[in-house]
N, C-alpha and C positions, 0 to 999 in steps of 0.2 A: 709846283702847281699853285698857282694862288687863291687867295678865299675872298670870293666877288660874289657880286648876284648871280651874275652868268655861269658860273661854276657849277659843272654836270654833277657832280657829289659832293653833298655839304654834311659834314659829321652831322647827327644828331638828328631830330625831327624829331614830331609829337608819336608818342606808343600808343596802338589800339591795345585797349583794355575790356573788350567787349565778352573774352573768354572770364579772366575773372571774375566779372559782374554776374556774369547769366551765373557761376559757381556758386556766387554768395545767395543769389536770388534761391537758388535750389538748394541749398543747406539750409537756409528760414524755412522752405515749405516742408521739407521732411522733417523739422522738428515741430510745425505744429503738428502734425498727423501722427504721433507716435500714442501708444495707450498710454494707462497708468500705471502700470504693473512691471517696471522695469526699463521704459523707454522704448521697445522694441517693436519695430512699424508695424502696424497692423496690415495681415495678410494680404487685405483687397487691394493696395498699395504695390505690392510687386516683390514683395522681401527686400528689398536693399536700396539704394542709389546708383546713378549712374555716375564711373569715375570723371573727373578734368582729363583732359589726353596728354600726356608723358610731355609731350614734344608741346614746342613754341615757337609763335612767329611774329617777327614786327618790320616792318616797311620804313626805314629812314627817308628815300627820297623816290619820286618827286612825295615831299607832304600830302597829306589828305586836306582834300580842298585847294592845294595849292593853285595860282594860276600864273599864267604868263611863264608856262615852263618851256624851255628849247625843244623842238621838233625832233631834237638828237638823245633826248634823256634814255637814259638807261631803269631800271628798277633795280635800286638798291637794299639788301634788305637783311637782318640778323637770323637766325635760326636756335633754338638749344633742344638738345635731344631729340634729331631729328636724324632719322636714318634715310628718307627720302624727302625731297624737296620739288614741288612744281611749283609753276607761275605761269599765271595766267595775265593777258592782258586784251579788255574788249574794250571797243569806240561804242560812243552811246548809243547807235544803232544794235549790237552784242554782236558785231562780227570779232571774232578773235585776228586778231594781230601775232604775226609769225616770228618767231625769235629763239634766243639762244644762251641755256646758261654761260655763266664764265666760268674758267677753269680752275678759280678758287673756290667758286656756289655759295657768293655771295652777292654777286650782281646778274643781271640779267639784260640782254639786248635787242631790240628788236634787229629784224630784219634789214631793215630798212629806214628813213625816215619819218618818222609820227606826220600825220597831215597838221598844216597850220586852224588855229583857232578851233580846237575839236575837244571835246568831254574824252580821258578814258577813264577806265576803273582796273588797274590792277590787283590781281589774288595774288597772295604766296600763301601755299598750303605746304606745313613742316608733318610728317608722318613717325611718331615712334617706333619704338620696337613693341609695344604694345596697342598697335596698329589703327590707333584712332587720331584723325586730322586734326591739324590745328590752323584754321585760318588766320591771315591780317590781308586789310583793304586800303587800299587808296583810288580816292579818285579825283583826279585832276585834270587841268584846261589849260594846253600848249598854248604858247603866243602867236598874235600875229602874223601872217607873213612879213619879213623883212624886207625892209627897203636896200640896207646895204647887203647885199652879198659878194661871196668869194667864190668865182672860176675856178674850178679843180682841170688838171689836164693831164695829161700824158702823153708822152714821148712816142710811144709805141701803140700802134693798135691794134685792135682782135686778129687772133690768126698770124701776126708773124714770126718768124723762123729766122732766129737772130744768135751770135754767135755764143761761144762760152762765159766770156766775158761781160757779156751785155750788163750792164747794171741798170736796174729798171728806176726808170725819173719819170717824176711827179711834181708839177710847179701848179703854185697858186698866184691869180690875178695882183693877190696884194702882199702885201709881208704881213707875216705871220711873226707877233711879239713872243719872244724867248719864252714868257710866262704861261704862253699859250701850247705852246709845242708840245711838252707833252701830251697834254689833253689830245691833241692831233693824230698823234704818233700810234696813242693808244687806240685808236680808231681805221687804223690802216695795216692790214693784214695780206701774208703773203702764204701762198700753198704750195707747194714744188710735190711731184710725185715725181721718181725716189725725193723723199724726204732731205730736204739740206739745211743748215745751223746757216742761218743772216742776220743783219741787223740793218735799219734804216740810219743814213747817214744826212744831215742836214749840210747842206752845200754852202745855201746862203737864206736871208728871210724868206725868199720866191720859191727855193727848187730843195728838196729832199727825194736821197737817191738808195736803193739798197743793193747789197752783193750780200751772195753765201760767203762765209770764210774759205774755203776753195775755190777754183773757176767750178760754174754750173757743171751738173755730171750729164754725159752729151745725152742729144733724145730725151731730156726732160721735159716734163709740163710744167708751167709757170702762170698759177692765178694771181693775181695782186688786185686788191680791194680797198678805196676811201671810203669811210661812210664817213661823209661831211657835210650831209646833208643837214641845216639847221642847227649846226655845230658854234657853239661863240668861238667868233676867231679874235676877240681884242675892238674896243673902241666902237663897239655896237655893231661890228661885221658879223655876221654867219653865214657858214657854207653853202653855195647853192644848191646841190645836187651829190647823190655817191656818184661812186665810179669804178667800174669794176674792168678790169682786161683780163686776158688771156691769151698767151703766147707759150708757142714751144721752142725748145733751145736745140739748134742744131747739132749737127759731128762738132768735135774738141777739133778745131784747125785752130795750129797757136801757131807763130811766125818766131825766131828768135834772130835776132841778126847780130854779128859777131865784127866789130872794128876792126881787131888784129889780123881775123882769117877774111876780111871784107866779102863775107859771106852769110846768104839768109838761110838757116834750115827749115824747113814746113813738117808737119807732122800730123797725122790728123788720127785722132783715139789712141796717139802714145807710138804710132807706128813714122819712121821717118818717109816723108811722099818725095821730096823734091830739094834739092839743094840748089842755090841760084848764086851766082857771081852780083855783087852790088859795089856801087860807091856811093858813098855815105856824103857828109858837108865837109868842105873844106877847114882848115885849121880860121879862116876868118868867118863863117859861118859854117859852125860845129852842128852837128845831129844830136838830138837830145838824149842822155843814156835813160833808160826806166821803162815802164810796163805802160803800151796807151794801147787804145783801141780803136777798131776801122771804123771812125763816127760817118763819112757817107761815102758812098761809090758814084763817082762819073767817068761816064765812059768816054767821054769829050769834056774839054775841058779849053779854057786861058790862062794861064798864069798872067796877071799884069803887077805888077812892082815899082812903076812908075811912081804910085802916092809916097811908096813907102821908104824906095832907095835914093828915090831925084831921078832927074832925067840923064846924068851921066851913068849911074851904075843901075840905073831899072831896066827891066827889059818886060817883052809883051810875047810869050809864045803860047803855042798851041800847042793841049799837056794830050796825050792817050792813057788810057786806063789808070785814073789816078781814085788813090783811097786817101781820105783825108785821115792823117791821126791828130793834131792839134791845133787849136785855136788859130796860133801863132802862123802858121802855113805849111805843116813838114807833113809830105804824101809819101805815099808809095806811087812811084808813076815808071809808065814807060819812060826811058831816055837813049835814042837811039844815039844822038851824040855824042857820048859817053860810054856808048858799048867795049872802045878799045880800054879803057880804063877803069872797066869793072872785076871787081875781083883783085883790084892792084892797087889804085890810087883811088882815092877822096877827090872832087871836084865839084858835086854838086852844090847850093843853097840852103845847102840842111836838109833836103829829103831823101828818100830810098833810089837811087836811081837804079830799076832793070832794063833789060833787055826789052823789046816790044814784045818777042815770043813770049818772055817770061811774065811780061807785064799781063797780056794777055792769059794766058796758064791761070795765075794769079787772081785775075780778073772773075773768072768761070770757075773758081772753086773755093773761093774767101766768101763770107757777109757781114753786115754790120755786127757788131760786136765782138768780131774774133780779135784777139790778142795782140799785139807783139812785143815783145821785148828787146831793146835795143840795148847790146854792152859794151864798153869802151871807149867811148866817144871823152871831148874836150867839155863837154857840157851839161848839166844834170837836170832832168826834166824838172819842169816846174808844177808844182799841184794845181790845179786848175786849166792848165794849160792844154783842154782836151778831156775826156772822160780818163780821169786818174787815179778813179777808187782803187785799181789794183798795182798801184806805183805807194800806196800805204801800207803799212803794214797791218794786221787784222787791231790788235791793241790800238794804232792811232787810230785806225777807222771807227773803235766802238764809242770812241770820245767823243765822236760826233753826232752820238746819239742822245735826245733830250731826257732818255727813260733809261738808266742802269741798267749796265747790261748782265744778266746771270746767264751763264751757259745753262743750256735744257738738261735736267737729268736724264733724260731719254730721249732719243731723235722722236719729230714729230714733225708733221707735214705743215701747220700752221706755227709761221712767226708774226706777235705782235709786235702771221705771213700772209715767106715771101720769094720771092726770086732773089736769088743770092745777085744779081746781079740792078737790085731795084732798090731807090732812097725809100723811108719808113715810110708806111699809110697812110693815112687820114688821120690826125690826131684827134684821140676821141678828148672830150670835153665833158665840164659836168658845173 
């Protein structure tokens, strides 16, 4: 994390000392008010003093008075001897602002993003065990609306029913510098009910992706949440807007296909559905061996290869029921040409070639994001080549995270967390 102006948490800041003072003011007045006889208050006084409260509190950031702070700030803030702790935060009309401690209870978060050029005043009250408050204030004036900002988006949007595999992507309009990422990371949150262990992986400067350490457990729900709103992203950039989705994960249908036995097995929730006869790529254009996923479904298709082979070895057909798994062009597709030769020999261009029955079968009970796993092949998939989080191993994949990753001492629903026969949504934007 670097230490800039734009920087959401900056060590230090100025301490209210306003409990001290008001302490000292009131130890001066109960000493002129005491008799002569000993020191000891005169009755009409109340017998005693009132104590300082146990607990303390002081506000490092945004400063008191501060201005030109990010629409994205959080309240950061100390506590000692404090068994409860709230925080409050009003806009200088005193509507309260909705938010959320952190799970250390040292920071706090709004909701949402701060509006631009606006007065608030944040409280944090620390509560002893001897149950008397102890407040600290700040009040401060967000910047500007920005001129530069950053397009948040996603892959997926509300409402889809996407496979086991899915891993949920998130690209930004501009790159996002290295020094910046974490600060990002930390502001991008996923929920799974049943609860799953994930980590967010950065792809490239554009696109960060996340998977649970297993495939998703089937019939899950899956919240995923940017607040990037007003967020510094690097070189006077801030995020335009959150972004929140919600999708559910459908049945576990994994594909596994087998070189030697030139055979796919399907399986859906651990149970085996359908065994299918395939030919795989020929020994000059091998099948990729590793873990991709069914990135989209058309049910009509062209292949053309002209650009790519020349005009002697390219050719121009027309594909049925084809799943794309990677960049590079290897589907799963009907191939009726090929029917005498599946299950037996390799002849295809690198992809899955079935049966049209099969292809069709196939067609009407896969979606995007289910699995496959291809073994034995002449050639080894390549990362990148396709959605390939699950062709890493969990250890490589955490490396691609900008925040250290600690396993959760306990499972927990938040990590800092269609027609099966239809391409993905509307990508929402933000």
């Amino acid at each position: 994390m670097r230490a800039s102006q734009d920087q959401l948490i900056r060590p230090g800041g100025r301490r209210r000392v306003f409990a001290a003072g008001l302490l000292a003011v009131a130890l001066a007045f109960t000493s002129a008010c005491t008799d002569g006889d000993g020191g000891k208050p005169s009755s009409w006084h109340g017998g005693g003093e009132n104590p300082a409260p146990k607990a303390a509190a002081t506000i490092s950031e945004p400063a008191a008075d501060a201005k030109d702070v990010p629409a994205s700030t959080g309240i950061t803030f100390t506590t000692k001897d404090a068994v409860e702790t709230a925080v409050e935060l009003k806009d200088s009309a005193g509507k309260t602002v909705e938010g959320s401690l952190a799970k250390d209870g040292t920071s706090w978060l709004p909701a949402g993003a701060l509006a631009y050029g606006t007065s608030y005043t944040a409280t944090v009250t620390a509560t002893g065990d001897d149950g008397r408050p102890a407040t600290a204030t700040s009040t401060f004036t967000t910047m500007a609306k920005p001129g530069n900002q950053v397009r948040v988006s996603s892959f997926l949007g509300d409402n889809q029913v996407v496979g086991v595999g899915m891993p949920l992507i998130v690209k930004f309009s501009r790159n996002i510098p290295e020094d910046y990422r974490d600060d990002v990371q930390r502001r991008m949150t996923v929920t799974s009910t049943p609860a799953q262990e994930g980590i967010w992986h950065w792809v490239s400067p554009t696109e960060i992706r996340y998977r649970p350490k297993e495939f998703w457990k089937p019939n899950s729900t899956v919240s995923y949440r940017v607040q990037a709103g007003g967020l510094p992203m690097g070189a006077g950039w801030y995020g335009r807007a959150d972004l929140s989705v919600d999708v559910k994960i459908g049945a576990a249908v994994v594909m596994t296909v087998d070189n030697k036995t030139k055979r796919m097995t399907v399986t859906r929730n651990g149970s085996v559905i359908k065994t299918i006869p395939v030919s795989l790529g020929k020994k000059s254009t091998p099948s990729s061996s590793g873990t991709m996923v069914v990135i989209e479904k058309l049910r009509k298709t062209v292949f053309d290869t002209f650009e790519e082979l020349g005009p002697e070895d390219g050719y121009r057909t027309k594909i049925d029921f084809a799943q794309r798994l990677t960049w590079g062009g290897e589907f799963i597709h009907a191939a009726p040409w090929s029917e005498g030769q599946q299950g037996s020999v390799n002849v295809s261009h690198g992809c899955v070639n079935v049966s049209m029955a099969n292809g069709d079968w196939l067609f009407k009970n896969t979606q995007i994001g289910d699995p496959i796993t291809v073994k034995g092949t002449e050639r080894k998939l390549q990362n990148g080549n396709g959605w390939t989080d699950w062709n890493m191993s969990w250890d490589e994949y955490v490396k691609g995270s900008a925040i250290p990753y600690e396993p959760p001492a306990d499972p927990d629903t938040t990590t800092p967390s269609p027609d099966a026969t239809s391409t993905p949504s509307a990508t929402p934007t933000a």
